[in-house]
C-alpha positions as CSV (number, residue, x, y, z in Angstrom):
1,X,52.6,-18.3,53.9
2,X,49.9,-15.2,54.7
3,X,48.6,-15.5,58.3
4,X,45.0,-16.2,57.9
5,X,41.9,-17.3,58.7
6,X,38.9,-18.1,56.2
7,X,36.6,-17.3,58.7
8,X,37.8,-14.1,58.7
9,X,38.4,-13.5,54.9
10,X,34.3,-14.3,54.8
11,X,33.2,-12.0,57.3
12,X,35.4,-9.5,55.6
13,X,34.2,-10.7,51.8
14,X,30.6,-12.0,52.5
15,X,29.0,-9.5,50.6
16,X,31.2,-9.8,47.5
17,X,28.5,-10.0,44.5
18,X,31.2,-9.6,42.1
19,X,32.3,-12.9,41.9
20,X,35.9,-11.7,42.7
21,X,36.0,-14.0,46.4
22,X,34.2,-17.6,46.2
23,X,34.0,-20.0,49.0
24,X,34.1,-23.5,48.0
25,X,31.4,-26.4,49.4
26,X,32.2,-28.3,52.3
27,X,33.4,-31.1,50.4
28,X,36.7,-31.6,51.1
29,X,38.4,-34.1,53.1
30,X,42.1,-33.5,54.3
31,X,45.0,-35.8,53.5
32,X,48.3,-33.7,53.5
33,X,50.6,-33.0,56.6
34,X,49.7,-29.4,56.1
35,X,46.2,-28.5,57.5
36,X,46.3,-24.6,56.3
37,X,47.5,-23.5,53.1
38,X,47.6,-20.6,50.8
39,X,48.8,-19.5,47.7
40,X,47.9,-18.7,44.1
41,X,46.2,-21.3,42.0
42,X,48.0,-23.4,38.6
43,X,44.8,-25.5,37.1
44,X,44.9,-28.9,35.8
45,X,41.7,-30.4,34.0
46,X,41.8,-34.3,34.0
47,X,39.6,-37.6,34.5
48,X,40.8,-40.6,35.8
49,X,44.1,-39.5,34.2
50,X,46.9,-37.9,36.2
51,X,49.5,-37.9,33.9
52,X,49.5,-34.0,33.9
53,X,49.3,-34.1,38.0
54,X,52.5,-35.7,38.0
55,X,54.0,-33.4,35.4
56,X,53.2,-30.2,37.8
57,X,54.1,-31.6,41.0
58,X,57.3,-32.8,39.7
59,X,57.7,-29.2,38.8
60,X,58.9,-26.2,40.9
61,X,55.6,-25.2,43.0
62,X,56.7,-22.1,43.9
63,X,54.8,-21.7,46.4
64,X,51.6,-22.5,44.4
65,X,48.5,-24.7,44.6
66,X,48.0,-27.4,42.4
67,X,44.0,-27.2,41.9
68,X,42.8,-30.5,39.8
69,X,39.2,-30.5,38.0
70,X,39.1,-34.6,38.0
71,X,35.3,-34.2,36.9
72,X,34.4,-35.6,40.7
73,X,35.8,-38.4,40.1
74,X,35.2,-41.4,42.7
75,X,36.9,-44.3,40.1
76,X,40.6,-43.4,40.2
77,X,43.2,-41.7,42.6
78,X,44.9,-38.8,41.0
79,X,47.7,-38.2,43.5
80,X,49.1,-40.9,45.9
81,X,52.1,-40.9,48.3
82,X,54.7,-40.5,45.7
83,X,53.2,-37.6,44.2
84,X,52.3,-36.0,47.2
85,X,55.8,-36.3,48.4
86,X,57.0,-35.1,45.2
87,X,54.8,-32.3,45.8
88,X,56.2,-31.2,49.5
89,X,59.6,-31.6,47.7
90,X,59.6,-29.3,44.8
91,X,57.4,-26.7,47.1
92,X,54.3,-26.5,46.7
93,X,51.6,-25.0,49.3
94,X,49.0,-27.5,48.5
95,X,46.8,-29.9,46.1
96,X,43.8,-29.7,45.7
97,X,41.7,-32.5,43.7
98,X,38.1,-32.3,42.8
99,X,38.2,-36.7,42.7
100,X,39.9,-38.8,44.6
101,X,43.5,-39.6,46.3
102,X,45.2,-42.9,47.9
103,X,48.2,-43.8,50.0
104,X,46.7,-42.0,52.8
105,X,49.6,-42.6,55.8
106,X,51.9,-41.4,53.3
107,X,49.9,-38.2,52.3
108,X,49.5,-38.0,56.2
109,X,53.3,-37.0,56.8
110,X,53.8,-34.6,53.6
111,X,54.9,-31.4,54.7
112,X,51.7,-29.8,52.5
113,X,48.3,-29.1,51.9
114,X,45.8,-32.1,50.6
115,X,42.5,-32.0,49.5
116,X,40.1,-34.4,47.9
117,X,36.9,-35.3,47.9
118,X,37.7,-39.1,49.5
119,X,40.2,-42.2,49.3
120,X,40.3,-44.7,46.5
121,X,43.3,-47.6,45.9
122,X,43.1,-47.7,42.4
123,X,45.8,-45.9,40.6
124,X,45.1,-44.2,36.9
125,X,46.2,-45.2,33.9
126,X,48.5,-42.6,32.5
127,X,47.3,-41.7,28.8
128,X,48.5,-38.3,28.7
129,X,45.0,-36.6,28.2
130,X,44.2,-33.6,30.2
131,X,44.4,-29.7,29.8
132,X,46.2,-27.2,32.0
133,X,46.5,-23.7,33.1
134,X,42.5,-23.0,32.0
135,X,39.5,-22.1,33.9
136,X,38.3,-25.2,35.9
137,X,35.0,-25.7,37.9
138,X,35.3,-27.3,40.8
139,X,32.0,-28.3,42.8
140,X,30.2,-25.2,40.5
141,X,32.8,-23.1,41.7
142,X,34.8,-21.1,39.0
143,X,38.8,-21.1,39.5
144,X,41.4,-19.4,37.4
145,X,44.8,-19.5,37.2
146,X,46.2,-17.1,39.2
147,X,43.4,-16.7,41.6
148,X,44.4,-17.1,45.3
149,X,43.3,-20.5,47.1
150,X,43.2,-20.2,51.1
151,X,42.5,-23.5,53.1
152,X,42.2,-23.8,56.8
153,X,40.9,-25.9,59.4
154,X,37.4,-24.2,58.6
155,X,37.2,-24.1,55.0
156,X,38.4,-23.1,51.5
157,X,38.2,-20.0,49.5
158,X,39.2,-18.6,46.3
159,X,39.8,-14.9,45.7
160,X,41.0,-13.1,42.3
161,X,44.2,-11.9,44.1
162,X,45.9,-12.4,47.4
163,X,43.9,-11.3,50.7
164,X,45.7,-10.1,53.9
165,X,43.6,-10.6,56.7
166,X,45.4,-11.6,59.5
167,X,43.9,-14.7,61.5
């Protein structure tokens, strides 16, 4: 993982008008093992759904984060312990879910990045609905695939390629 620091990839991008660095609101909670994170960004679009969730994180990560659009969800978790360990196995840098998560000792111990917007017990109901690999809005923030998602102690931003600032 880069050595970084989003403080420092602001002061460096603050005047970006180009849309090419984004800084996400202070939203956020943290839930995974892993309190800084980087890597570039595979979208998922789903509500109260995580069928497609699973499917990634049960995939290879690669080093990538997981960023879920779950519409702001506060009805159903879209990742939980098993998931989240599933998603420290297989590699991934981080999740990040615009909705909610559960299981949160478990999450606690996964060796990677966790972010939601809060904690709900209720599991979804797996339909297989959702899109992937689209452009997502997450808190009227655009994210593509491929952008770069850096997350730290202080905050989360989204750049159009990696940044190499070092913290």
């Amino acid at each position: 993982m880069p050595d970084f620091s989003t403080c420092d990839l602001c002061d460096v991008h603050k005047s970006d008008a180009t849309g090419a660095f984004r800084v996400l609101p202070p939203l956020f909670r943290d839930f995974g093992g892993l309190k800084r994170f980087a890597g570039p960004v595979v979208t998922v679009q789903c509500l109260d759904d995580n069928s497609l969730v699973k499917a990634a994180v049960e995939g290879p990560g690669e080093g990538r984060v997981l960023v879920v659009d779950g519409g702001a969800s506060l009805r159903r978790a879209l990742l939980g312990g098993t998931l989240g360990a599933a998603a420290a196995h297989n590699g991934w840098a981080g999740v990040l879910i615009d909705g909610c998560v559960r299981d949160a000792a478990e999450l606690a111990v996964c060796q990677t990045g966790i972010r939601a917007l809060g904690l709900m017990p209720l599991p979804t109901e797996r339909r297989q609905q959702g899109l992937r690999e689209l452009v997502v809005r997450i808190q009227g923030v655009w994210v593509r695939p491929g952008d770069w998602l850096y997350a730290d102690e202080d905050g989360t931003v989204i750049a159009d390629r990696p940044l190499h600032v070092a913290a």
